[in-house]
C-alpha positions as CSV (number, residue, x, y, z in Angstrom):
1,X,83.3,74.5,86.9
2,X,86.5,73.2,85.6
3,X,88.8,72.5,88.6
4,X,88.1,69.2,90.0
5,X,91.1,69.1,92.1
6,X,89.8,68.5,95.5
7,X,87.5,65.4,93.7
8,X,90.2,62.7,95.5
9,X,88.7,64.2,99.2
10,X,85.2,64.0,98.5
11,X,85.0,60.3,99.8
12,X,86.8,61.6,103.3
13,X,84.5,64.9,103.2
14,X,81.0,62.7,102.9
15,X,82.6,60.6,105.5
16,X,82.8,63.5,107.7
17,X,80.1,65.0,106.9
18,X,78.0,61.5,108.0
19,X,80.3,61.9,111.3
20,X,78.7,65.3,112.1
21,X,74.9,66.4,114.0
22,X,72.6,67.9,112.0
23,X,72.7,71.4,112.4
24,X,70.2,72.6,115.4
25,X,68.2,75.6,113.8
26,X,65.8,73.7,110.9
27,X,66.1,77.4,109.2
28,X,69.5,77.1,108.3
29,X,70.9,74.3,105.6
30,X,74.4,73.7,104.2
31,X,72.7,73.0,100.7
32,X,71.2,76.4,100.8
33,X,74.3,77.9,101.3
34,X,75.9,75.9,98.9
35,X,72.9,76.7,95.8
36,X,73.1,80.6,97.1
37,X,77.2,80.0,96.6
38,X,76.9,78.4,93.1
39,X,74.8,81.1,91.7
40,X,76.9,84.4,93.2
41,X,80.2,82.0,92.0
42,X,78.9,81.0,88.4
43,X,79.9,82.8,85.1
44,X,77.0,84.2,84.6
45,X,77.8,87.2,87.5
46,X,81.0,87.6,85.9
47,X,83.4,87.8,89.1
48,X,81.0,90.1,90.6
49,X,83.2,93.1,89.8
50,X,82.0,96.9,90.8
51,X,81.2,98.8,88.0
52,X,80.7,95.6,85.3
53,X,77.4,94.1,84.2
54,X,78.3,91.9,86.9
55,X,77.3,93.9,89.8
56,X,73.9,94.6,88.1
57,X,73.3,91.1,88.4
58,X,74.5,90.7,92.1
59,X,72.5,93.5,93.2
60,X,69.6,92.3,92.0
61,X,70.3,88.8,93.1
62,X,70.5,90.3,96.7
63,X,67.7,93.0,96.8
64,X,65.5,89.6,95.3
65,X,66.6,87.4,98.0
66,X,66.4,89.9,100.8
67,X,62.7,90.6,99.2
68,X,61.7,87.0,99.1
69,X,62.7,86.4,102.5
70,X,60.5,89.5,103.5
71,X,62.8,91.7,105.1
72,X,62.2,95.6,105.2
73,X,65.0,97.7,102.8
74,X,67.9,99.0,105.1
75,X,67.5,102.4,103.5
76,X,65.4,105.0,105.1
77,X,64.7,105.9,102.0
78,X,62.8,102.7,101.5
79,X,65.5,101.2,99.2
80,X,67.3,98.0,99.4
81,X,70.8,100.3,98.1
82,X,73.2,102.6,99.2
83,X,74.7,104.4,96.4
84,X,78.5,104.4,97.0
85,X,80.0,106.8,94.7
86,X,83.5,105.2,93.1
87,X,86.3,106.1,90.6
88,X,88.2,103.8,88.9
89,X,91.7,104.2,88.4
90,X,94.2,102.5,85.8
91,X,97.3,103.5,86.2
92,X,100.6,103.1,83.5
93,X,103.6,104.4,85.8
94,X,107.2,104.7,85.0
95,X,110.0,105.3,87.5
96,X,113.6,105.8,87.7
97,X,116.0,106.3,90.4
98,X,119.5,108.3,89.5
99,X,122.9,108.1,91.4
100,X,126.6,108.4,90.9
101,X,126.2,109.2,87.4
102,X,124.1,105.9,86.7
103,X,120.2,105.4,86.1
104,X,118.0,102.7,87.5
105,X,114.8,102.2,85.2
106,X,112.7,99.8,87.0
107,X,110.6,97.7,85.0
108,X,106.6,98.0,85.1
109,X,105.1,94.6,87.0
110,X,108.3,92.7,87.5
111,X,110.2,95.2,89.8
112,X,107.6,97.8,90.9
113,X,104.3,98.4,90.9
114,X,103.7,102.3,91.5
115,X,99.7,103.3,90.8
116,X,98.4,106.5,92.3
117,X,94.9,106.9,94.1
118,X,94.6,110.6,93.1
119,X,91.9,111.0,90.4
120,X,93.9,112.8,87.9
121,X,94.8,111.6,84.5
122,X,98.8,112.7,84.4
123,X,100.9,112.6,87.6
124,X,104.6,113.8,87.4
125,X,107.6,114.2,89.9
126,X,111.8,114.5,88.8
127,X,114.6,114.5,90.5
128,X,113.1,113.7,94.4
129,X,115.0,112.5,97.5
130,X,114.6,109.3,98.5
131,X,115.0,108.0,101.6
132,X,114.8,105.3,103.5
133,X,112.1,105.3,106.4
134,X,112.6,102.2,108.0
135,X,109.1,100.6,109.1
136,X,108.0,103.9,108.3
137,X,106.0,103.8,111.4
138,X,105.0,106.6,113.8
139,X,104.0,105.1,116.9
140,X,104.1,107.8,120.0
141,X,102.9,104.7,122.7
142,X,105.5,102.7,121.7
143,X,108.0,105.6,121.7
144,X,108.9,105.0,118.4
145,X,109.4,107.1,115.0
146,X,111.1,106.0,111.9
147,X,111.0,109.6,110.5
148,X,112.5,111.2,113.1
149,X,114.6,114.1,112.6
150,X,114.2,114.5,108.5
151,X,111.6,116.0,106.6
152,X,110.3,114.3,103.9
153,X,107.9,117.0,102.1
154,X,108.0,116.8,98.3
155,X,110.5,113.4,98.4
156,X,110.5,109.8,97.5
157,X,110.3,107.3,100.9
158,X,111.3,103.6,100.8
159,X,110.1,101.5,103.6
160,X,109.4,98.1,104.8
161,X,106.7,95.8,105.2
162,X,104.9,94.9,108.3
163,X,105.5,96.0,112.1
164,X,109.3,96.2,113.0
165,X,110.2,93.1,114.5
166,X,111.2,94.0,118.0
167,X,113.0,91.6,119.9
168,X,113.0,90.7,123.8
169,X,116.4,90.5,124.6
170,X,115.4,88.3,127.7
171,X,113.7,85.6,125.7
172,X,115.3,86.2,122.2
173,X,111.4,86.4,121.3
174,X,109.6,88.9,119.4
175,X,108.6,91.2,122.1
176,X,104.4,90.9,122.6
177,X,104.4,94.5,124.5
178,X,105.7,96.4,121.4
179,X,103.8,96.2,118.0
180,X,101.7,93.0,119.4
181,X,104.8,90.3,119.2
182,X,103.8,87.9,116.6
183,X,100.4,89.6,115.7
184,X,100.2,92.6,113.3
185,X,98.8,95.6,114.4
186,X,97.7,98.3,112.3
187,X,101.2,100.6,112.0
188,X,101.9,97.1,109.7
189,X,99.4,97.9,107.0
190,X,100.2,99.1,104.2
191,X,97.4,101.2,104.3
192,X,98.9,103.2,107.3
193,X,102.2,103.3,105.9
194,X,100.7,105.1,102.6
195,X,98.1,107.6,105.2
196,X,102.0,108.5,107.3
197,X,103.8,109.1,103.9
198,X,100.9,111.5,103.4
199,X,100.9,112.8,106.1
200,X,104.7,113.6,106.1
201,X,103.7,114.9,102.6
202,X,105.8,112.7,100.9
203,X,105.8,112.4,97.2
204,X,105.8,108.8,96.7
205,X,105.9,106.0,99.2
206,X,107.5,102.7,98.3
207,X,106.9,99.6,99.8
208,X,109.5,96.6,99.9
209,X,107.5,93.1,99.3
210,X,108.9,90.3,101.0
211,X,106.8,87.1,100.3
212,X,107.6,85.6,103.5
213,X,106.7,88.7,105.9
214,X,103.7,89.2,103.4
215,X,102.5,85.8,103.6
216,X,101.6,86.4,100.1
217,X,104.2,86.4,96.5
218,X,104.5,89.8,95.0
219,X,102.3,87.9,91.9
220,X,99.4,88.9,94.0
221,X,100.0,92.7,94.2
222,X,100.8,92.5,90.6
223,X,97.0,90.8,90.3
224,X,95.2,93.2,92.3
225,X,97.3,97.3,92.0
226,X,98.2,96.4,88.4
227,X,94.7,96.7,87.3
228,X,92.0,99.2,87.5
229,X,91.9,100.5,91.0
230,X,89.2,102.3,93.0
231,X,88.8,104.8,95.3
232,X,85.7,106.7,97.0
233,X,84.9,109.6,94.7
234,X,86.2,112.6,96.5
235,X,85.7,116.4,96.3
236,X,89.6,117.3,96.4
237,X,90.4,114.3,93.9
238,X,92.2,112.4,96.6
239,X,94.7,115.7,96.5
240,X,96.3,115.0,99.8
241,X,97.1,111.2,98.7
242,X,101.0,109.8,98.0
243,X,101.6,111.0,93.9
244,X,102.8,107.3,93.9
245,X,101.3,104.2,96.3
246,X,104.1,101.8,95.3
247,X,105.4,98.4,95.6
248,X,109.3,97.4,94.9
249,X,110.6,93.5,94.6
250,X,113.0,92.9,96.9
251,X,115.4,92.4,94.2
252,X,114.9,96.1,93.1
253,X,114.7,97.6,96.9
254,X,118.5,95.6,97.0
255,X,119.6,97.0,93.6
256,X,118.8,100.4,94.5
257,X,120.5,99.9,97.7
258,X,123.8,98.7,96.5
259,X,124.0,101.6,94.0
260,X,124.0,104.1,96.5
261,X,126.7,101.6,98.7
262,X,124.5,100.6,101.6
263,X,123.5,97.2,102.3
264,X,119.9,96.2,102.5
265,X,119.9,94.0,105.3
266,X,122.4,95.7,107.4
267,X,119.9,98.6,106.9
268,X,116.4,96.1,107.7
269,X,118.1,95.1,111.2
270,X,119.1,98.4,112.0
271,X,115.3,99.3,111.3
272,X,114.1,96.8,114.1
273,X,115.2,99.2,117.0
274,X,113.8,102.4,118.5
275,X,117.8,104.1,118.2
276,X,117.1,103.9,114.2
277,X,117.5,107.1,112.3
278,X,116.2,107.5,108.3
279,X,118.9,107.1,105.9
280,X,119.0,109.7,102.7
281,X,120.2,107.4,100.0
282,X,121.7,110.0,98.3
283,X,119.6,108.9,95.2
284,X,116.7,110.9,92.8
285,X,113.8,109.6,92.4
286,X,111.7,110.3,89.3
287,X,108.0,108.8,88.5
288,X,105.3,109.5,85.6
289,X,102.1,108.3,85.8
290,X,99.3,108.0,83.2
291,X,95.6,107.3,84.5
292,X,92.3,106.5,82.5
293,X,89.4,107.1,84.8
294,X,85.8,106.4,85.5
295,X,83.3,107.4,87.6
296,X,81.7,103.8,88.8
297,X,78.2,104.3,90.4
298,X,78.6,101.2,93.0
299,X,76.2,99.8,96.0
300,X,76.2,98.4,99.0
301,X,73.0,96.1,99.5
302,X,70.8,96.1,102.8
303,X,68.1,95.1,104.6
304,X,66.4,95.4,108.1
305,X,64.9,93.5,110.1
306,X,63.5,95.3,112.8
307,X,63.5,95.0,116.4
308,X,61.1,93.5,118.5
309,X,61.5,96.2,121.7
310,X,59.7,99.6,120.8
311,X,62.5,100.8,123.3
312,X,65.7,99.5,121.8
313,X,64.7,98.4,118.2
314,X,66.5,102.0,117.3
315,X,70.0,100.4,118.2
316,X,71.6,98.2,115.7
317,X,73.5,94.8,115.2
318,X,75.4,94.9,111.4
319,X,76.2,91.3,110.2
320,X,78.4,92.5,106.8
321,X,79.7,90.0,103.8
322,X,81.6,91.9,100.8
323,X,79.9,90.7,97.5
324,X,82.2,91.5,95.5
325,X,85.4,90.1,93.5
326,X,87.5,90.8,90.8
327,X,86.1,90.3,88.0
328,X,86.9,89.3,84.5
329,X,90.9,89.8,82.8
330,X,90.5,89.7,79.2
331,X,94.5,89.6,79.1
332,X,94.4,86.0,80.5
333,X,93.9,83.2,77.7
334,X,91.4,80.6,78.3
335,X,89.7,80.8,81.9
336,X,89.4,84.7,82.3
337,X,86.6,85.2,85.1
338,X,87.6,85.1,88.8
339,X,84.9,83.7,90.2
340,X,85.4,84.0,93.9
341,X,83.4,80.8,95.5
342,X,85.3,81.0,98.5
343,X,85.9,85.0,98.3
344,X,83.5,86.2,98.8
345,X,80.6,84.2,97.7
346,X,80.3,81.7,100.0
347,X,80.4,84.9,102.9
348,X,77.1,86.5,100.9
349,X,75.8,82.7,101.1
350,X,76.1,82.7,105.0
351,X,74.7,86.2,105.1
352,X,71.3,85.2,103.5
353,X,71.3,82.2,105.4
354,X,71.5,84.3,108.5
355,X,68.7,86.4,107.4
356,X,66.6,83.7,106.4
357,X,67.2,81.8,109.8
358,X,66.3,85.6,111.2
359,X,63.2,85.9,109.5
360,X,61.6,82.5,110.6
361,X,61.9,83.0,114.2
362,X,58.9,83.3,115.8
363,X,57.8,86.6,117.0
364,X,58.4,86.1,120.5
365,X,62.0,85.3,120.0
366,X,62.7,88.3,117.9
367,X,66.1,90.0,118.6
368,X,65.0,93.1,120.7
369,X,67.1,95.3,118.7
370,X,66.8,95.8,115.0
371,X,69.7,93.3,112.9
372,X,71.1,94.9,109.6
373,X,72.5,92.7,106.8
374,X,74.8,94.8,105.2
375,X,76.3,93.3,101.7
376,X,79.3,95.7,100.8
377,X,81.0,96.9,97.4
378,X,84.7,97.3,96.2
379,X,86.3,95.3,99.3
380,X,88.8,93.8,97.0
381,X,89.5,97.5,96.2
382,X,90.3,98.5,99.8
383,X,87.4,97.8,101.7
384,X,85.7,100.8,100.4
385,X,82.1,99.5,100.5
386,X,82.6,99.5,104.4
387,X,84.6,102.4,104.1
388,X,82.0,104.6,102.9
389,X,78.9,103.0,105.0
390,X,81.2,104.0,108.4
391,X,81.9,107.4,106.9
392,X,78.1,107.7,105.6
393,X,76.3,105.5,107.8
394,X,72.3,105.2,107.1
395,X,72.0,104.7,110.9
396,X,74.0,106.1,113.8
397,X,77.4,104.7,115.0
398,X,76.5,105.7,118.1
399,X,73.3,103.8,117.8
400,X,75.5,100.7,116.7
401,X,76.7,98.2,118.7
402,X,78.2,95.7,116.7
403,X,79.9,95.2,113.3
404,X,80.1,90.8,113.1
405,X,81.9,89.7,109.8
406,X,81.7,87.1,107.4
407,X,84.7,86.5,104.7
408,X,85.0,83.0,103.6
409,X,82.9,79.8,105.0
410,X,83.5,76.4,106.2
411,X,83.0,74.4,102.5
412,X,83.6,71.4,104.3
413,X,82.6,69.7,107.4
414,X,82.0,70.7,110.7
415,X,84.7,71.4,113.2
416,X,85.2,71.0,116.9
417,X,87.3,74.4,116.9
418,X,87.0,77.7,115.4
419,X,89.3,81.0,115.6
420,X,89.0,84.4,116.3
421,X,90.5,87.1,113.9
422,X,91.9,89.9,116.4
423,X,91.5,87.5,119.2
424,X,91.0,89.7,123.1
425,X,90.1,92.8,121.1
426,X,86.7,93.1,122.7
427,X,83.7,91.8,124.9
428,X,82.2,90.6,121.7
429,X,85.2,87.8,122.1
430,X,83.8,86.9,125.1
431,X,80.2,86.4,123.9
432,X,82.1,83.8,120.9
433,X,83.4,81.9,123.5
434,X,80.6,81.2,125.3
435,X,78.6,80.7,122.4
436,X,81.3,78.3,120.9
437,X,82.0,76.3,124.0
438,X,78.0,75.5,124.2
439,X,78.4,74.2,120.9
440,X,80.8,71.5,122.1
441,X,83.8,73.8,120.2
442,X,86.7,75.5,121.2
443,X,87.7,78.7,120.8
444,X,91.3,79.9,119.6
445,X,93.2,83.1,118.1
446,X,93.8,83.1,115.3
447,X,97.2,80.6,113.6
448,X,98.9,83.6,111.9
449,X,98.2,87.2,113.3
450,X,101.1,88.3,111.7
451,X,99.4,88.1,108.4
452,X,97.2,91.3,109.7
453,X,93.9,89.4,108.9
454,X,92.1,92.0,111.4
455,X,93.3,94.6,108.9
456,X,92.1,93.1,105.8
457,X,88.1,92.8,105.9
458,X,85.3,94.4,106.3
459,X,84.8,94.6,110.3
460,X,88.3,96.6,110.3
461,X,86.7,99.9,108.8
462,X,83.7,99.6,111.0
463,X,86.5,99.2,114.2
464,X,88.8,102.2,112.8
465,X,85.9,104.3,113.3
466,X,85.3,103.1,117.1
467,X,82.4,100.6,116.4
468,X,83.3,97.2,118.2
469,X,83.7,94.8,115.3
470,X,84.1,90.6,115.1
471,X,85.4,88.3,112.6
472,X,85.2,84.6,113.6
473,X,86.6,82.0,111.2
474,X,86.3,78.7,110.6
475,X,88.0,75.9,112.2
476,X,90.7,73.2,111.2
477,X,90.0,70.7,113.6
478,X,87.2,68.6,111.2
479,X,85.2,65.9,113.1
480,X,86.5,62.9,111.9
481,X,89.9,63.8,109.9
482,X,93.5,64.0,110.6
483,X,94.8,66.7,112.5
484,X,96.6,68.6,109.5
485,X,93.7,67.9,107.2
486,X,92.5,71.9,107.9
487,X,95.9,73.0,107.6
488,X,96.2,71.7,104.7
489,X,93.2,72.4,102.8
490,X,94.1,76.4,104.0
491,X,97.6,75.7,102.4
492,X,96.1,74.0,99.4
493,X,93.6,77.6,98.9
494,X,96.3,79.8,99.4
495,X,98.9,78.1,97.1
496,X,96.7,77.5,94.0
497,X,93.3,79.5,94.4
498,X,93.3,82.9,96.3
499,X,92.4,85.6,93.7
500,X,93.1,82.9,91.1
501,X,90.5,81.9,88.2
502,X,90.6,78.9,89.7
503,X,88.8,79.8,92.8
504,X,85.3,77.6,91.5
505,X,82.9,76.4,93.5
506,X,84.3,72.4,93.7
507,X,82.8,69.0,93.6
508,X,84.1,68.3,97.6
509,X,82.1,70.9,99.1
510,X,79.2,70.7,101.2
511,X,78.6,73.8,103.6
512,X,78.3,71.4,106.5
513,X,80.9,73.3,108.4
514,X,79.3,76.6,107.1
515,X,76.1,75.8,108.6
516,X,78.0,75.0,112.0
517,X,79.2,78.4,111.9
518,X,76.2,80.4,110.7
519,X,74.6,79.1,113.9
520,X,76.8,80.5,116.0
521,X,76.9,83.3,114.4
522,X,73.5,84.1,115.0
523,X,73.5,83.0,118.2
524,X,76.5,85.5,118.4
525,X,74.3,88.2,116.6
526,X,71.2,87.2,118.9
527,X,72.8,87.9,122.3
528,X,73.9,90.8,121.1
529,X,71.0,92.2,120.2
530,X,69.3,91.2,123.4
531,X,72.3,92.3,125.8
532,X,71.9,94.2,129.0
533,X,74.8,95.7,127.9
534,X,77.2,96.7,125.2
535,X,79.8,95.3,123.6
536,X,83.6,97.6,124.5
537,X,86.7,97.2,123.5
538,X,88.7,96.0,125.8
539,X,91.6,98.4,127.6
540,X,94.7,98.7,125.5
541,X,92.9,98.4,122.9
542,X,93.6,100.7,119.8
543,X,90.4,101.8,118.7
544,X,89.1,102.2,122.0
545,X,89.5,105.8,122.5
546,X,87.5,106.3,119.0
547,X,84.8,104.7,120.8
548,X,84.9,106.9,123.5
549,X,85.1,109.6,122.0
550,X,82.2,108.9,119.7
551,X,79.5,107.6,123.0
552,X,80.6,110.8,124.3
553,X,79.2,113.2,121.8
C-alpha cells in the first residue's frame, strides 16, 4: 500500500519483536495473522463494504477459510451464512430554524448533518418547537430527567453529547456514583439519546458535537452519516424512529442559541445538575429530507466447532470480529478505497487464527462446550450485524454464555499489559485477569472510558440483550520500548488513519503482539467453555436485570 509512514519504526519494532518469547500455542502465528490481514485489507475486497462486490468476496474468503480449517457451518441450516436483511439509506436533508422574524439555514455537512433511519424516500416537518433537552437523558436510578415537565411530541429537541458531567462537590471530581465518573455509560450514546427522543415522540433529535467530549472531530460524523446509511430492514419502515437523527457543529448549536438570546454555555452547566429544567427556545424548526434506498441482502459468516461433552456441547461460547468497513468514495480523488487493516481486518485475522488454533487441539483437550466464530456485517453502520444475530439468534441466548470481542489487533510487538474495555462489568473480567497475569501481563481498564468504547462494538449488542460480553484490547506497554511508545502509536492511528484511506496494512507491522493476545484469548474462550460455572454480570451492573430476566424464562 501507499503509506509508508510508520517505515522510520520498523528498526525499533524488529528490535522488539527479537526482545519478545515465541508465542506458546505452535497453532497460532503472527505471520498468519498478518497474510490473513493483507488479503481482507487489499484493494481487491474493496473496503469490504455491505452490499458492494466487496462483501461477495469477503464472504467467500471467510466461508473458504472456515472450510479449509474444517469447521462445521454455524447455521442449522447447514450453511456457513446468516442472511441479515438491510436497507440502505442516503439521505439529502435541509433544515432551517426561524425566530424573531429572522431565518437560520444551516448548511448541509459543514453545520449539520441530519439523515433519517426511516425507510421512506421523502420526510417532511415545518414550523416545530425546539427545545433544548439538556443531556437528554432519562435515568430513573440516578433520579435524573432532562425532559421533565415538557412534552415533546411532534417537536424539534437539541441536546448534548455524552453523560452529564456531574460533579462531587467534596472532591471537585466528576462524581463516579452518578453516570460512572470519568467512564461513559450508555445514557451517553448517541444511540440512546436518538431511542429517548423516540420515545418522547419527538420529531427530530439534534445532537451538539464537541470534538473534545467526542474524542473524535465532527469530520468523522460527516465520513460516516453523510453517506449511505443502513438499517435492519423492518416491517413498519423504522416508523417509530426520530424523522431526523441529527448532528449540529458547535458553532451552529451557539448560533441558534444566541438568536433566540440564551447563552450556550450558561445553558451546558446548567445541564450538569439534577435541578435542570428543558428550555423552549422559542424557535421553529423545519427539516426536508430526500432518501434513495436499497434493499441490501447482507451476511453474517459462521462456523461451529462443536463441543466435546454430549452434556454441555448445547451451550455456547461466541468469539465475534465485524468484517466489514466502509468501502469505496468515488467523491475522493486519487486513493478512494478504505481499506480497514486495522478496522476491522486485522480483528477477522485474529478470529481465524482462533479457529485454526481451535481446530488443532487434540481431541482430548476439546472445549466441552461448542465455540461459535461469529464474523458480523454493517458494524460500521451501527453494529447491525450483531444487532440482528441477538435479535435473531441461530442458537439460544439462554443457551449462551459468552459474547468475547475482537476489534482491532496488536500490529506490533508484544506487551507486558493489556486493558479491558468496560472494565468490572462481569466475572468474564475475572477470568482475563487470571489468564493475563499467567502470562507474565497485567491487566488494566481501560485509558479513556469516557470515549464509550463498551458502547461502540460488537460485544455491546450481545450485552444489551443480557448475554455477558468481553472486549480486551491490546496493551501499550511494548517489551522493550519507551513508555509512551503505545501511546503514541494510538495517537498517531487516531490522528491520521481511523476511517481514513490511509488505514493500509504498513511496512512496521508484524502481528507479534496480535499473537500474544489471540492466546489469551483463547485461553479466555477455553475456560469458559469448560467452566463449572457461568459467567454474571456483576451487581450494579446495567444489563444485569436483562440477564435475569432472560435465565428466568
Amino acid at each position: 500500500m501507499k503509506n509508508k509512514a510508520l517505515v522510520p519504526l520498523l528498526s525499533l519494532l524488529l528490535l522488539s519483536s527479537a526482545l519478545a518469547a515465541t508465542p506458546v500455542n505452535p497453532a497460532i502465528s503472527a505471520a498468519d495473522i498478518l497474510a490473513r490481514t493483507k488479503i481482507l485489507a487489499s484493494d481487491e475486497f474493496e473496503g469490504r463494504a455491505p452490499g458492494s462486490p466487496g462483501e461477495e468476496k469477503t464472504v467467500a474468503y471467510l466461508v473458504s477459510e472456515f472450510k479449509k480449517l474444517g469447521l462445521q457451518p454455524g447455521n442449522p441450516d447447514g450453511t456457513y451464512v446468516q442472511n441479515v436483511p438491510l436497507v440502505g439509506i442516503t439521505s439529502d436533508p435541509s433544515l432551517t430554524f426561524k425566530l424573531d422574524g429572522q431565518t437560520i439555514a444551516l448548511e448541509n455537512i459543514n453545520e449539520f448533518v441530519g439523515p433519517s433511519s426511516r425507510v421512506t424516500p421523502h420526510i417532511e416537518a415545518k414550523d416545530t418547537d425546539v427545545v433544548f433537552v439538556g443531556y437528554g437523558v432519562v435515568a430513573p436510578e440516578y433520579g435524573w430527567d432532562d425532559y421533565k415537565g415538557v412534552d415533546v411530541r411532534g417537536k424539534t429537541v437539541v441536546m448534548l453529547i455524552n453523560d452529564p458531567p456531574v460533579i462531587d462537590p467534596a472532591t471537585g471530581q466528576l462524581d463516579p456514583k452518578v453516570f460512572g465518573g470519568k467512564a461513559m455509560t450508555y445514557y451517553g450514546r448517541w444511540t440512546y439519546k436518538y431511542e429517548i427522543a423516540a420515545a418522547k415522540g419527538a420529531a427530530a433529535c439534534l445532537i451538539v458535537h464537541e470534538t473534545g467530549p467526542a474524542a473524535y472531530p465532527f469530520a468523522v460524523i460527516v465520513g460516516s452519516r453523510s453517506r449511505e446509511n443502513f438499517e435492519i430492514s423492518t416491517p413498519d419502515k423504522n416508523a417509530g424512529h426520530v424523522a431526523m437523527e441529527g448532528w449540529l457543529t458547535v458553532d451552529a448549536a451557539q448560533k441558534l442559541f444566541t438568536a433566540a438570546g440564551k447563552d450556550f454555555y450558561a445553558l451546558k452547566a446548567a445541564a450538569a445538575t439534577r435541578e435542570f429544567q428543558p428550555v423552549v427556545l422559542g424557535a421553529k424548526a423545519s427539516f426536508t429530507i430526500e432518501n434513495t434506498l436499497r434493499n441490501v441482502a447482507s451476511k453474517n459468516v459462521i462456523a461451529l466447532l462443536p463441543g466435546s461433552d454430549p452434556k454441555l456441547r448445547n451451550e455456547y461460547v461466541i468469539y465475534t470480529a465485524h468484517w466489514d468497513h466502509l468501502g469505496r468514495d468515488n467523491r475522493l480523488k486519487g486513493d478512494q478505497i478504505y481499506n480497514g487493516a486495522a478496522d476491522n481486518a486485522a480483528g477477522v485475522a485474529v478470529l481465524l487464527e482462533l479457529a485454526q488454533a481451535y481446530q488443532a487441539l487434540p481431541a482430548a483437550q476439546r472445549p466441552k462446550r461448542s465455540i461459535l466464530f461469529l464474523s458480523v456485517t454493517a458494524e460500521e453502520k451501527g453494529l447491525l450485524g450483531s444487532r440482528y444475530y441477538a435479535q435473531e439468534p441461530l442458537y439460544p441466548l439462554t443457551q449462551t454464555l459468552a459474547d468475547i470481542n475482537m476489534d482491532g489487533a496488536n500490529q506490533f510487538g508484544r506487551t507486558s499489559d493489556m486493558a479491558t474495555v468496560g472494565f468490572g462489568a462481569s466475572t468474564l473480567d475475572d477470568i482475563g485477569i487470571a489468564v493475563a497475569t499467567e502470562q507474565g501481563r497485567k491487566m488494566e481498564p481501560e485509558a479513556h472510558p469516557e470515549r464509550g468504547s463498551y458502547y461502540r462494538s460488537d460485544h455491546f449488542e450481545f450485552a444489551k440483550v443480557g448475554v455477558p460480553s468481553y472486549y480486551a484490547k491490546s496493551g501499550k506497554a511494548f517489551i522493550g520500548q519507551p513508555a509512551d511508545f503505545g501511546e503514541k502509536l494510538i495517537n498517531d492511528y487516531i490522528a491520521n488513519d481511523y476511517h481514513k484511506v490511509t488505514d493500509e496494512v504498513k511496512p512496521g507491522w508484524t502481528f507479534e503482539g496480535a499473537a500474544q493476545d489471540t492466546e489469551f484469548l483463547m485461553e479466555v474462550g477455553l475456560r469458559v467453555a469448560n467452566g463449572e460455572t457461568w459467567p454474571v454480570w456483576k451487581p450494579g451492573n446495567e444489563f444485569k436485570a436483562r440477564r435475569d430476566a432472560m435465565m428466568k424464562q
